[in-house]
C-alpha positions as CSV (number, residue, x, y, z in Angstrom):
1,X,-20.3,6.1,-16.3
2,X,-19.3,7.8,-13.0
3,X,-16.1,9.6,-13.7
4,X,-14.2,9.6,-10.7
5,X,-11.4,11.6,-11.8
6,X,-13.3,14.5,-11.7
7,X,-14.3,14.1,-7.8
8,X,-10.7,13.0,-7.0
9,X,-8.0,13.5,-9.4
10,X,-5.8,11.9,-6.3
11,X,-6.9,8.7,-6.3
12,X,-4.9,5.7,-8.2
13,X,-7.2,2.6,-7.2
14,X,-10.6,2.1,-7.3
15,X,-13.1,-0.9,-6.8
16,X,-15.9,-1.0,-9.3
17,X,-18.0,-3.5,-11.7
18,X,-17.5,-4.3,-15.7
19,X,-20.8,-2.4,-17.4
20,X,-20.3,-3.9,-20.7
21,X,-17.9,-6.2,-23.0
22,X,-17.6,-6.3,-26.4
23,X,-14.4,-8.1,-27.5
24,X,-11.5,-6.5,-26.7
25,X,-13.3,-3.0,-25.8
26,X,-14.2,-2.9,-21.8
27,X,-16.8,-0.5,-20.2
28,X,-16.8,-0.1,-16.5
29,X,-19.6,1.3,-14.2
30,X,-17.5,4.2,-12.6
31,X,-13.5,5.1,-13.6
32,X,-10.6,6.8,-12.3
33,X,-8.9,6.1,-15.7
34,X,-8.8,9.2,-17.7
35,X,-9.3,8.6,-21.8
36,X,-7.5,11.0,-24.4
37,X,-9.3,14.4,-24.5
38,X,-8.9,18.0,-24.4
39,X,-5.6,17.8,-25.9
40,X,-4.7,15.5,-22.5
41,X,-3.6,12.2,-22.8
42,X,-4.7,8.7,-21.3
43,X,-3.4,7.7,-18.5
44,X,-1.7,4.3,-18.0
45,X,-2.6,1.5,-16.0
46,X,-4.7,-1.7,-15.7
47,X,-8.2,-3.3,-15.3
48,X,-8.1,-6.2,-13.1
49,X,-4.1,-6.6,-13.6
50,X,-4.7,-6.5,-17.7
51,X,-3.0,-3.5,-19.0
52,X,-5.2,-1.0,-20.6
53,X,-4.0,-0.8,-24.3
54,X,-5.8,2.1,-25.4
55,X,-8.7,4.4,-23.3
56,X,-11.3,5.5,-26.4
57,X,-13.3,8.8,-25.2
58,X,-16.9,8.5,-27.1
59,X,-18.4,11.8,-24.9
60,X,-20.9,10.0,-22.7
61,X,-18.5,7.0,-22.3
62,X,-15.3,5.6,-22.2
63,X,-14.2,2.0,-23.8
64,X,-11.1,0.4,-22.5
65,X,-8.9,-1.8,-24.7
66,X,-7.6,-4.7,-23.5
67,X,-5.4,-7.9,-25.0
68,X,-7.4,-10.8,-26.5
69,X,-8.3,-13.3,-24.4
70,X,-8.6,-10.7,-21.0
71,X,-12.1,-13.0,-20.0
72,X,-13.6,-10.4,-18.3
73,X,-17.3,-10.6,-18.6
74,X,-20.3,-8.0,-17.1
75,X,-21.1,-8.2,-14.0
76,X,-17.6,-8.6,-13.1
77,X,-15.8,-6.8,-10.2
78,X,-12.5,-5.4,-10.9
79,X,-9.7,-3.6,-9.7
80,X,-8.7,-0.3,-11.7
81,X,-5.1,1.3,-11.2
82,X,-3.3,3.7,-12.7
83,X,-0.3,5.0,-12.9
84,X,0.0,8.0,-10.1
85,X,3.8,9.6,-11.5
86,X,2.0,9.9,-14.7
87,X,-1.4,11.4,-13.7
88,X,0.3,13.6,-11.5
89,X,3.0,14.9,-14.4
90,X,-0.2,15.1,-16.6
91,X,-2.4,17.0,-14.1
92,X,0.5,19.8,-13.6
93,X,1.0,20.3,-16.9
94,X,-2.0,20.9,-18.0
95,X,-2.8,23.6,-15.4
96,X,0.6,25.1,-16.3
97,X,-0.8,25.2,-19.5
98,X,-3.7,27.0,-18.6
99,X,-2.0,29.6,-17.3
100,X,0.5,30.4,-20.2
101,X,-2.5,30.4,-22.5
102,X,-4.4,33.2,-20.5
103,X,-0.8,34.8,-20.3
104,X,-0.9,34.8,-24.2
105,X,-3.8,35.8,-24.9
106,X,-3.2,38.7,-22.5
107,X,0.1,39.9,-24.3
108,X,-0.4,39.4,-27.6
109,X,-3.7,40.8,-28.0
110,X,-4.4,38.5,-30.7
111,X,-3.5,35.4,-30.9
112,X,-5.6,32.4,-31.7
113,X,-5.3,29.0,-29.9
114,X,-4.6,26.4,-32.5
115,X,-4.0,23.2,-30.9
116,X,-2.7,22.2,-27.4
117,X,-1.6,18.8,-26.4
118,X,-0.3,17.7,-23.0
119,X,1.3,14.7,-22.0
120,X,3.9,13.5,-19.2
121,X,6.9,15.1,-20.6
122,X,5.9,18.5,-21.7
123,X,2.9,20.6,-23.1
124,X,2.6,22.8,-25.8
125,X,0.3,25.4,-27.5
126,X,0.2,26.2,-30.8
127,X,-1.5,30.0,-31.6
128,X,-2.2,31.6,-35.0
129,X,0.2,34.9,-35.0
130,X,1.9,36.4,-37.6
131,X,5.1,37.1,-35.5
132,X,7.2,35.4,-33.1
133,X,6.3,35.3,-29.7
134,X,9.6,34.4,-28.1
135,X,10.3,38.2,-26.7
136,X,7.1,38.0,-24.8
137,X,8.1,34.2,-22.8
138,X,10.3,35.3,-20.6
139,X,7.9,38.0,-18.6
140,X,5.1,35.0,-19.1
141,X,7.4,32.3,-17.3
142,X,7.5,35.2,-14.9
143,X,4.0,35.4,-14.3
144,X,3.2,31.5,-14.0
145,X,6.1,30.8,-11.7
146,X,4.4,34.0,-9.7
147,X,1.1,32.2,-9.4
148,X,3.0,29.0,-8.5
149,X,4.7,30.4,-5.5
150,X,1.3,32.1,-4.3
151,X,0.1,28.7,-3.8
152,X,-3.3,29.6,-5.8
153,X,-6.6,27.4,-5.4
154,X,-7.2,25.5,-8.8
155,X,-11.5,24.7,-8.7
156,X,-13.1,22.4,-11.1
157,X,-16.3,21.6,-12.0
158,X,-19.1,23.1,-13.8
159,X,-20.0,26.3,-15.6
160,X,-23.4,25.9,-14.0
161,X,-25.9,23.6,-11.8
162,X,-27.3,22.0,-14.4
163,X,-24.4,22.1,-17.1
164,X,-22.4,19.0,-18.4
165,X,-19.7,21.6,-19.6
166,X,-16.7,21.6,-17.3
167,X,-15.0,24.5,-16.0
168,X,-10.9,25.6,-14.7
169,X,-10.7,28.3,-12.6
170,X,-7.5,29.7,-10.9
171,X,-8.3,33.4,-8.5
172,X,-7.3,36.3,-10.7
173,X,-7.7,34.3,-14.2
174,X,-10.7,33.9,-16.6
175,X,-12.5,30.5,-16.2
176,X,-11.9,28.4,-19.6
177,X,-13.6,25.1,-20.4
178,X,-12.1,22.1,-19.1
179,X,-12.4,18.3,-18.8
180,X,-8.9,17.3,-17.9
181,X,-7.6,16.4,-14.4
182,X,-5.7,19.2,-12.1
183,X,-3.8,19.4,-9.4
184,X,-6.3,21.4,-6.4
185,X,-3.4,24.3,-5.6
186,X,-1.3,26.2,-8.4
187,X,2.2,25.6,-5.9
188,X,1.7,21.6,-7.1
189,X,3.0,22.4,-10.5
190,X,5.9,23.6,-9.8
191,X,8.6,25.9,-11.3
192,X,7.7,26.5,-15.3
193,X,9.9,27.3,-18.4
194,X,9.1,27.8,-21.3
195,X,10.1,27.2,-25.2
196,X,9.1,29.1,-28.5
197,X,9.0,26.7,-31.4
198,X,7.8,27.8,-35.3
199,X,6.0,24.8,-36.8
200,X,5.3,26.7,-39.7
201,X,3.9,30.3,-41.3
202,X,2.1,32.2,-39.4
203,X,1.9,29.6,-36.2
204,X,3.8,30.0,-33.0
205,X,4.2,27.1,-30.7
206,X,4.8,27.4,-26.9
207,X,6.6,24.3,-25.3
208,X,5.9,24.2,-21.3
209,X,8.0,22.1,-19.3
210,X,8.4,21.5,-15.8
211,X,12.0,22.4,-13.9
212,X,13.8,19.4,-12.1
């Protein structure tokens, strides 16, 4: 399966064929539809004007969930949407979360990503530390809204020729491995602030939202 919203992050409509059926679970021959992974979630949107219930990510492959009774067979051509407001509130959050993590890493010294999970609303990172980090947001907000007015190049793609393991890169920040969607310039995510929250002992959670 050609994953098209790797090449183009941008684009909300695509033309393509039905690979496979089995019941309610649909597999296409090329997608712009991105599947939970990486902490990012699905998109939302339809196959042929049947809304997608659920996008299942298998690694290799992505199965699309539709109602009973959808009739859609292989071989079939279909229309694939989704919905842009979402992928674009998805795509800026979860550079913007890219950044803060390299941020924290940088001024704590320590800290251990946890868990990270981004959807249309808001992101969050959750770090092993044993103290809080709420001191150190303010001068990290700081630092991401300085990379988001220098209007940054965001690159994606892969750690090397031959390599199925995706890659984020921003100029002046360490590459981490990525498979989400991203905006292509840092100044598309706009203004960032940013929340400490203490799920429990010892973890410290950082909640990114966008400004208005």
């Amino acid at each position: 399966m050609r994953r098209v919203f790797w090449d183009d992050p941008y684009r909300f409509r695509l033309e393509t064929t039905v690979a496979a059926v089995d019941g309610q679970a649909v597999e296409l021959e090329e997608t712009i539809f991105y599947a939970f992974a990486g902490g990012q979630e699905s998109d939302y949107g339809d196959i042929a004007g049947r809304p997608v219930l659920e996008a299942v990510n298998y690694g290799d492959r992505i199965e699309y969930i539709l109602a009973d009774g959808h009739g859609l067979r292989a071989g079939d051509a279909v229309v694939v949407r989704v919905d842009p407001d979402r992928r674009l509130k998805l795509m800026r959050l979860h550079s913007a979360a890219e950044l803060v993590l390299q941020l924290m890493y940088s001024a704590t010294g320590g800290a251990r990503k946890t868990g990270a999970h981004i959807s249309a609303d808001k992101a969050r990172l959750d770090f092993s530390f044993a103290v809080s980090v709420a001191p150190l947001l303010p001068a990290i907000a700081a630092l991401v809204n300085e990379a988001v007015a220098a209007d940054l190049s965001i690159e994606c793609g892969y750690w090397g020729e031959s390599s199925e393991r995706r890659s984020w890169r921003v100029n002046g920040f360490e590459p981490v491995p990525c498979c989400g969607t991203h905006p292509l310039r840092t100044g598309e995510i706009g203004a960032v602030r940013l929340k400490r929250e203490n799920p429990g002992k010892g973890v410290e959670r950082v909640e990114i939202r966008l400004r208005p």
